[in-house]
CHARMM internal coordinates of N, CA and C (Angstrom, degrees):
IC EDIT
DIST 1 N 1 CA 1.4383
DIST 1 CA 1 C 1.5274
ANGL 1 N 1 CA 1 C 110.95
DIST 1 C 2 N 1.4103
ANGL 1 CA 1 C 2 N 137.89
DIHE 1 N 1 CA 1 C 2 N -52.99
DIST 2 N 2 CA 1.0654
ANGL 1 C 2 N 2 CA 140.83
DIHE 1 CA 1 C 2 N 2 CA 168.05
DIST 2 CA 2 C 1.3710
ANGL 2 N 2 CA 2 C 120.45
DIHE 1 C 2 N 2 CA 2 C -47.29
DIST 2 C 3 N 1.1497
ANGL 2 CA 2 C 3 N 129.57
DIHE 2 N 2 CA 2 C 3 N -39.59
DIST 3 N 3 CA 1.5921
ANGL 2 C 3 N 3 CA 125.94
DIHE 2 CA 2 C 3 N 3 CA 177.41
DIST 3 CA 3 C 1.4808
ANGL 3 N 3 CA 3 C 101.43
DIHE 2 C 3 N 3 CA 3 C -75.11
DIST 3 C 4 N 1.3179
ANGL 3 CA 3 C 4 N 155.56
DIHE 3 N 3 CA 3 C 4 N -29.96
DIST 4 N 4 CA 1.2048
ANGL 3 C 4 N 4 CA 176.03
DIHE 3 CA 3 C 4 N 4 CA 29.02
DIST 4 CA 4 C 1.6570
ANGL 4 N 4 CA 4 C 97.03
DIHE 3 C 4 N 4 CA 4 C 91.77
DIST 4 C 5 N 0.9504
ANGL 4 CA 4 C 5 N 101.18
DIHE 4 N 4 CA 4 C 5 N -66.24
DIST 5 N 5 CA 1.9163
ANGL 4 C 5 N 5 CA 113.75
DIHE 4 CA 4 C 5 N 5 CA -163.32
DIST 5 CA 5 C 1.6842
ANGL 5 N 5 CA 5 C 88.20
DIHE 4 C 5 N 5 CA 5 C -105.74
DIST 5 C 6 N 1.1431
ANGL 5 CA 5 C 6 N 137.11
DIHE 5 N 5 CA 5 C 6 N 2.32
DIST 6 N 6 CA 1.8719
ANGL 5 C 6 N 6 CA 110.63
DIHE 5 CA 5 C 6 N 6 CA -150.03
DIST 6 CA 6 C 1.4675
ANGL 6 N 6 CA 6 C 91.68
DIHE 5 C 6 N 6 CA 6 C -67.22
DIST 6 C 7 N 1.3558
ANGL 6 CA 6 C 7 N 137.40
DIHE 6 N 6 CA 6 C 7 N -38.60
DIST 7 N 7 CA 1.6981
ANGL 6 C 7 N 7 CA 114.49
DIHE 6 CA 6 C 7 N 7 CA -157.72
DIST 7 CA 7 C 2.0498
ANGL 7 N 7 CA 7 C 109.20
DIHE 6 C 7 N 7 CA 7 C -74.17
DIST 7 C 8 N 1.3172
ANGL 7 CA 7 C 8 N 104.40
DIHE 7 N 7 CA 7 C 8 N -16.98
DIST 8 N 8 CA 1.2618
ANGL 7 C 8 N 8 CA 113.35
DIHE 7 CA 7 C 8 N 8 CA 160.70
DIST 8 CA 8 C 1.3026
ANGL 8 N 8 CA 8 C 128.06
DIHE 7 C 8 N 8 CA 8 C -54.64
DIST 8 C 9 N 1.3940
ANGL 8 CA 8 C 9 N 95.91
DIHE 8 N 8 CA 8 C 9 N -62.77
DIST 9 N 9 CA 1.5377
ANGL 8 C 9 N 9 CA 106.68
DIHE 8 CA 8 C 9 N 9 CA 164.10
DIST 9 CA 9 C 1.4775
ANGL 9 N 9 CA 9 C 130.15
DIHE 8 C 9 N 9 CA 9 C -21.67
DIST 9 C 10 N 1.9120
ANGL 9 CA 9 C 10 N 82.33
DIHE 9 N 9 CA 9 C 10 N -65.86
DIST 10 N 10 CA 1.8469
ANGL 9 C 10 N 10 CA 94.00
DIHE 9 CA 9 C 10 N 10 CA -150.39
DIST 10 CA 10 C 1.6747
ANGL 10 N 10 CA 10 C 104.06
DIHE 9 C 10 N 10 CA 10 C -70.65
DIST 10 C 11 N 1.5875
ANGL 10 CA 10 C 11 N 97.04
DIHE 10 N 10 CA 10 C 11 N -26.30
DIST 11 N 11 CA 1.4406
ANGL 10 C 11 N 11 CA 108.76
DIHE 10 CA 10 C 11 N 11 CA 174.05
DIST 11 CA 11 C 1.0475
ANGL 11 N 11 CA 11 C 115.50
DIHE 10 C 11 N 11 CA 11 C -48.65
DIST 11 C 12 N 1.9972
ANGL 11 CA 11 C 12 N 121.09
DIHE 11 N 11 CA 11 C 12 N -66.92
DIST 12 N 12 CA 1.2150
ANGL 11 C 12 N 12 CA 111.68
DIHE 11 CA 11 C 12 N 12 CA -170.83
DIST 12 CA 12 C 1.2138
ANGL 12 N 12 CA 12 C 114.42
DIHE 11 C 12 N 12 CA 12 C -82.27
DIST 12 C 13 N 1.7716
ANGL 12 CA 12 C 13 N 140.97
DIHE 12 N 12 CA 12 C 13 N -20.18
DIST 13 N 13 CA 1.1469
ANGL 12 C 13 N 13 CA 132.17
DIHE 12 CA 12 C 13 N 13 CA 141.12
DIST 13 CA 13 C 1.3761
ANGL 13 N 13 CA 13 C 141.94
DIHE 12 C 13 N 13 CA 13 C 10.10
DIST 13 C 14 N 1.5892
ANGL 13 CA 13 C 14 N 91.54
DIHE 13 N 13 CA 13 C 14 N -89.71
DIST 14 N 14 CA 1.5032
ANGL 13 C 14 N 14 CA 111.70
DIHE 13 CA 13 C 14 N 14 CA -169.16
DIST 14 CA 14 C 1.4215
ANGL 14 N 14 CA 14 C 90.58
DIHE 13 C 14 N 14 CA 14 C -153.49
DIST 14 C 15 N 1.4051
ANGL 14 CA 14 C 15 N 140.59
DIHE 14 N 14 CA 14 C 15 N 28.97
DIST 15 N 15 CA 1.3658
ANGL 14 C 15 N 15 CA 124.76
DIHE 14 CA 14 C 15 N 15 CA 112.24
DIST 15 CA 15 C 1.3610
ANGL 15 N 15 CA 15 C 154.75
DIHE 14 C 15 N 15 CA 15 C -63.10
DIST 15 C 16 N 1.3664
ANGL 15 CA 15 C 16 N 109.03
DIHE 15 N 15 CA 15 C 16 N 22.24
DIST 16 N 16 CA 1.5285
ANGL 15 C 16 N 16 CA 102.93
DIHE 15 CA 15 C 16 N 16 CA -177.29
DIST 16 CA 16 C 1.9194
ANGL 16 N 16 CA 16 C 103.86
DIHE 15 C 16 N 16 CA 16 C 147.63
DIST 16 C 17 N 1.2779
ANGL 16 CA 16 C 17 N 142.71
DIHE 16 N 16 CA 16 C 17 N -35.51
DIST 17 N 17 CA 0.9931
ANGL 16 C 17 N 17 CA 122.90
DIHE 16 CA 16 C 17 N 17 CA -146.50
DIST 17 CA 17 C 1.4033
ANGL 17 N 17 CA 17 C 104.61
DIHE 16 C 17 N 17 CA 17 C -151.17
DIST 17 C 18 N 1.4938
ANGL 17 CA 17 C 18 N 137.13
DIHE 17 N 17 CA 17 C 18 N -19.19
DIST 18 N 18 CA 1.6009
ANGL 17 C 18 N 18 CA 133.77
DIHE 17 CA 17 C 18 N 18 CA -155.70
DIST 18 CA 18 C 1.1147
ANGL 18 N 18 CA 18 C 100.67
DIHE 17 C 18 N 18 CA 18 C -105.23
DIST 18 C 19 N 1.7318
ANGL 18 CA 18 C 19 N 113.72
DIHE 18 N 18 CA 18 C 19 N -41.33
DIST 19 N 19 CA 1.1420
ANGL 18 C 19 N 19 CA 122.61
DIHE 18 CA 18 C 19 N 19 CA -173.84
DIST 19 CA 19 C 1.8030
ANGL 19 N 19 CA 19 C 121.21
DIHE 18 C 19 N 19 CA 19 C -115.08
DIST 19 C 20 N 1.6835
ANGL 19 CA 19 C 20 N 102.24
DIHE 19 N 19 CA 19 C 20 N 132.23
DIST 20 N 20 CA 1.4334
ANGL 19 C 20 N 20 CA 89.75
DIHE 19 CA 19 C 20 N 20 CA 179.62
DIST 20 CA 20 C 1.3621
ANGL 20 N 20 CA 20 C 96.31
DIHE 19 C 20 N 20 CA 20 C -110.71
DIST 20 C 21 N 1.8037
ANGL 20 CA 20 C 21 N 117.85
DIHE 20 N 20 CA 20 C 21 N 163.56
DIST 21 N 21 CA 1.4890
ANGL 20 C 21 N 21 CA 124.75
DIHE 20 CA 20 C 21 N 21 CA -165.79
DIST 21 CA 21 C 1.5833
ANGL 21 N 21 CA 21 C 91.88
DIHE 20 C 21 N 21 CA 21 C -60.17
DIST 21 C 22 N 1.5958
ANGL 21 CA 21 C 22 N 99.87
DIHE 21 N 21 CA 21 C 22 N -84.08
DIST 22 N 22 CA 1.4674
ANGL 21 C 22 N 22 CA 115.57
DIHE 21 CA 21 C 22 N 22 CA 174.39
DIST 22 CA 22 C 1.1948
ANGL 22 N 22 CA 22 C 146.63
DIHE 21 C 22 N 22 CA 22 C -32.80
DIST 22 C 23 N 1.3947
ANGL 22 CA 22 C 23 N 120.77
DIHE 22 N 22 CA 22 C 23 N 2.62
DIST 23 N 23 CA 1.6688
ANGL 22 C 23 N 23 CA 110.49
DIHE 22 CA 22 C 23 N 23 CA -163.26
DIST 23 CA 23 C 1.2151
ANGL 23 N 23 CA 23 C 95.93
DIHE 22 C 23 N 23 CA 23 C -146.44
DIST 23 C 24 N 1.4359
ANGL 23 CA 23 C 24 N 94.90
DIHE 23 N 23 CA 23 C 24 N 139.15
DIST 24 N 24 CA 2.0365
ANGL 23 C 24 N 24 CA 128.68
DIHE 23 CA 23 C 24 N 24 CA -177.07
DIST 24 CA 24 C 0.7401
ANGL 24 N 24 CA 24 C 105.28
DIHE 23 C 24 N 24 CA 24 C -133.57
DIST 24 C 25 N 1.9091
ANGL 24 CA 24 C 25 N 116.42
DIHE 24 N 24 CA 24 C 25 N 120.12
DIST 25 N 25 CA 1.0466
ANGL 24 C 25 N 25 CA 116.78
DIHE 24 CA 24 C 25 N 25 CA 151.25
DIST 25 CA 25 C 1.7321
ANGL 25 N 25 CA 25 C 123.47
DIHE 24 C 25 N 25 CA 25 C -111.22
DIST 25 C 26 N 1.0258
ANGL 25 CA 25 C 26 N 103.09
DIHE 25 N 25 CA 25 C 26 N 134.86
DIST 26 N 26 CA 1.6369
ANGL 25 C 26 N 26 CA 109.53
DIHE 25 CA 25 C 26 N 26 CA -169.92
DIST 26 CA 26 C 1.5835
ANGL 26 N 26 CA 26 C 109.32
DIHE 25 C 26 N 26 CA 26 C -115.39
DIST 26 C 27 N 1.4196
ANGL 26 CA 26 C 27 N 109.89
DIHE 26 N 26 CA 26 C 27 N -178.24
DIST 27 N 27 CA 1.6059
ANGL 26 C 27 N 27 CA 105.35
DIHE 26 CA 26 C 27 N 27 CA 171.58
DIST 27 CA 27 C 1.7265
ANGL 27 N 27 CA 27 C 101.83
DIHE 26 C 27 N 27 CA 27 C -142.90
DIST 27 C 28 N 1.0856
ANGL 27 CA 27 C 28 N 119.79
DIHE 27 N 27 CA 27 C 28 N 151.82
DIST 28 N 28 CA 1.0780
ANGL 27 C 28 N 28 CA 123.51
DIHE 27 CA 27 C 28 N 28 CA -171.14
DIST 28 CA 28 C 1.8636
ANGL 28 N 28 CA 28 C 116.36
DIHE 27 C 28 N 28 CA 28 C -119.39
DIST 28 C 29 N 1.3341
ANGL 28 CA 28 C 29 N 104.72
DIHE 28 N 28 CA 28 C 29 N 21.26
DIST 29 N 29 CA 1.4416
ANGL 28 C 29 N 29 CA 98.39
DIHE 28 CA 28 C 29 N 29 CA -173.14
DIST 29 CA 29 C 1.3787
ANGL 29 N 29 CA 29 C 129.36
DIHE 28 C 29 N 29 CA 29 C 80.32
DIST 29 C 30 N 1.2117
ANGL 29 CA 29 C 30 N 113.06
DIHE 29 N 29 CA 29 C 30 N -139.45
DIST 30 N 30 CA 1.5924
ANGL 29 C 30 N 30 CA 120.56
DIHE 29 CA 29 C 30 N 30 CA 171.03
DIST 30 CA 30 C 1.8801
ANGL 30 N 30 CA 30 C 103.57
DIHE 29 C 30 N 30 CA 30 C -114.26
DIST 30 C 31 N 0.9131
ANGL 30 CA 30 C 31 N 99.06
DIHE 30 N 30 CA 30 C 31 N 42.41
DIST 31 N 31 CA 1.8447
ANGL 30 C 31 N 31 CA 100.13
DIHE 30 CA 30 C 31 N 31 CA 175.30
DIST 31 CA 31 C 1.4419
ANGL 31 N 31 CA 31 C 106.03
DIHE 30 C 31 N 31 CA 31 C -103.01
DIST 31 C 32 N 1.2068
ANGL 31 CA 31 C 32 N 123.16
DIHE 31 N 31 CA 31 C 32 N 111.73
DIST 32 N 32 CA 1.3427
ANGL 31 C 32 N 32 CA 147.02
DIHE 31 CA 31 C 32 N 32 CA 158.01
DIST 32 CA 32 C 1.8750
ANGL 32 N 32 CA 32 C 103.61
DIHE 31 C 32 N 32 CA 32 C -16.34
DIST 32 C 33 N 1.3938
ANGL 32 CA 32 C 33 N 81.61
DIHE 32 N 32 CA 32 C 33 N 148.93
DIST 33 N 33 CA 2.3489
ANGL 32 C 33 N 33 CA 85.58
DIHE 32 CA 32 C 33 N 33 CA 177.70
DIST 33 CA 33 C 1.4706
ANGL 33 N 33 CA 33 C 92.69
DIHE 32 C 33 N 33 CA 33 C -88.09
DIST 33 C 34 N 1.1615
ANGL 33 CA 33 C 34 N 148.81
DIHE 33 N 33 CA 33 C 34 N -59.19
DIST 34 N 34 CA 1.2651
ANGL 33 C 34 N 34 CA 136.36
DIHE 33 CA 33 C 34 N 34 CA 172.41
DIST 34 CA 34 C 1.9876
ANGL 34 N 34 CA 34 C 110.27
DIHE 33 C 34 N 34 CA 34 C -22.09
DIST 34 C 35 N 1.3071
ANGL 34 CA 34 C 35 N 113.94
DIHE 34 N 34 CA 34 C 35 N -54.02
DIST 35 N 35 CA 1.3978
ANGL 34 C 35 N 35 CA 116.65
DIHE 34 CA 34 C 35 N 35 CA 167.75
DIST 35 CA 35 C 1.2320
ANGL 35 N 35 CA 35 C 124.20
DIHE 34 C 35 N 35 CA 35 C -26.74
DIST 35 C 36 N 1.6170
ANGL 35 CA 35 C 36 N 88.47
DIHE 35 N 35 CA 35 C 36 N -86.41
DIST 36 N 36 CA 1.8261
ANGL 35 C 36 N 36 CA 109.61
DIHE 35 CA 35 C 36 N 36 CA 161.59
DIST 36 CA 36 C 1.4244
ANGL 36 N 36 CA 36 C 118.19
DIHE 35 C 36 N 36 CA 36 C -40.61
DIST 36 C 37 N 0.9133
ANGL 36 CA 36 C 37 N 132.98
DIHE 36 N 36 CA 36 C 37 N -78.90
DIST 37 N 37 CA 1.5729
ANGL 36 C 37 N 37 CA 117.10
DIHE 36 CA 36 C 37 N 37 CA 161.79
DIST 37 CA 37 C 1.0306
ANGL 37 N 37 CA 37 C 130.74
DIHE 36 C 37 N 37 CA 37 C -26.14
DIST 37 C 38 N 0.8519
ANGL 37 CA 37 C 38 N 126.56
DIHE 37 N 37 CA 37 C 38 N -37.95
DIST 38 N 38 CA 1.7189
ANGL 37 C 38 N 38 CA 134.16
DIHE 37 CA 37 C 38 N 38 CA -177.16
DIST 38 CA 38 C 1.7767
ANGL 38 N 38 CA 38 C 97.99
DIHE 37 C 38 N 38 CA 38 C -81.83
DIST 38 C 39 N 1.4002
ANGL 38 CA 38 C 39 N 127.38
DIHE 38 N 38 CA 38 C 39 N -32.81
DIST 39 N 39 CA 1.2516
ANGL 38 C 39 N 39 CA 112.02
DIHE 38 CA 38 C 39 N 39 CA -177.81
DIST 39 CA 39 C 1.2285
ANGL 39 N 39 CA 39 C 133.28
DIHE 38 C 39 N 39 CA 39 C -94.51
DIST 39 C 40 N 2.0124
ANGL 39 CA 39 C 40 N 88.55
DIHE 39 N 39 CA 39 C 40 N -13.04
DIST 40 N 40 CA 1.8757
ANGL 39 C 40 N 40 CA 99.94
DIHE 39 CA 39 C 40 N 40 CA 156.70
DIST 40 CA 40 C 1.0668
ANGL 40 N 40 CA 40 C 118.54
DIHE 39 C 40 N 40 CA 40 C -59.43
DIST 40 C 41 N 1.3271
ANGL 40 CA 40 C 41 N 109.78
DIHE 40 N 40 CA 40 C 41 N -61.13
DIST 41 N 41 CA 1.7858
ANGL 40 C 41 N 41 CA 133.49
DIHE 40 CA 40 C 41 N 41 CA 178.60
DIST 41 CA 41 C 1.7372
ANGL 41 N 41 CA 41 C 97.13
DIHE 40 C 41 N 41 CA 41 C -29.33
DIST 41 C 42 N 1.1798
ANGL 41 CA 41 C 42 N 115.41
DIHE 41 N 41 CA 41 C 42 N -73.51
DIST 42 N 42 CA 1.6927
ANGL 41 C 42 N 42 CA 119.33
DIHE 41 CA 41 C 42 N 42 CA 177.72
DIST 42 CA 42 C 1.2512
ANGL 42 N 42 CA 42 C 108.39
DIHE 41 C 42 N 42 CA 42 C -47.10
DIST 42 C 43 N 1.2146
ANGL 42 CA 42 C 43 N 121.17
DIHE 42 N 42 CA 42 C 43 N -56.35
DIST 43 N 43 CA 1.7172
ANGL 42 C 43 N 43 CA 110.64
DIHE 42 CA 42 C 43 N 43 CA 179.80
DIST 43 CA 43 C 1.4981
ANGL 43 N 43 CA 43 C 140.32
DIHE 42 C 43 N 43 CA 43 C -98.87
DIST 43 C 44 N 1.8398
ANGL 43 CA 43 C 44 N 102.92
DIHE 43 N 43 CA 43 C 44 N 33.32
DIST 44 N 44 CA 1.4559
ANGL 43 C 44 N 44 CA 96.68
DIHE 43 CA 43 C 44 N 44 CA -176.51
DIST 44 CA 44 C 1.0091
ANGL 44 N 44 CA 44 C 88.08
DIHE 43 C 44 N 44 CA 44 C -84.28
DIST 44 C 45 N 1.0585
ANGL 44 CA 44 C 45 N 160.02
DIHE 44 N 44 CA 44 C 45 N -1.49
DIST 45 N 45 CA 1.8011
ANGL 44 C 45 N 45 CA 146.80
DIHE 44 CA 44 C 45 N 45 CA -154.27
DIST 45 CA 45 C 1.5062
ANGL 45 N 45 CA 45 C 108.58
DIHE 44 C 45 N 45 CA 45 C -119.15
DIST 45 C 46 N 1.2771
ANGL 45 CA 45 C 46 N 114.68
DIHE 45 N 45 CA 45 C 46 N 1.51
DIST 46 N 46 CA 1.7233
ANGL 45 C 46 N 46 CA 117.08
DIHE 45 CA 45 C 46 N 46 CA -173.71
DIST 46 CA 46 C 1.0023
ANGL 46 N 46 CA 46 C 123.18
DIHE 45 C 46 N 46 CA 46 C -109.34
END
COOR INIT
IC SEED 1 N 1 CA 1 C
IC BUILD
């Protein structure tokens, strides 16, 4: 299927619109934002 469709693909892919460089979204469970903060805070420097 991909060799079939690939210029479709790559277009709508990572031509322009599905994907942004920058942005993650994740989930963290039931861990508090105080948590998360606290474990950025510790690891922007590492």
């Amino acid at each position: 299927m991909w060799e079939q469709h690939e210029p479709f693909f790559e277009e709508y892919l990572w031509g322009g619109g599905f994907w942004e460089e920058s942005y993650y979204v994740g989930t963290a469970g039931d861990v508090s934002t105080d948590t998360i903060e606290q474990y950025i805070e510790r690891t922007e420097h590492v």
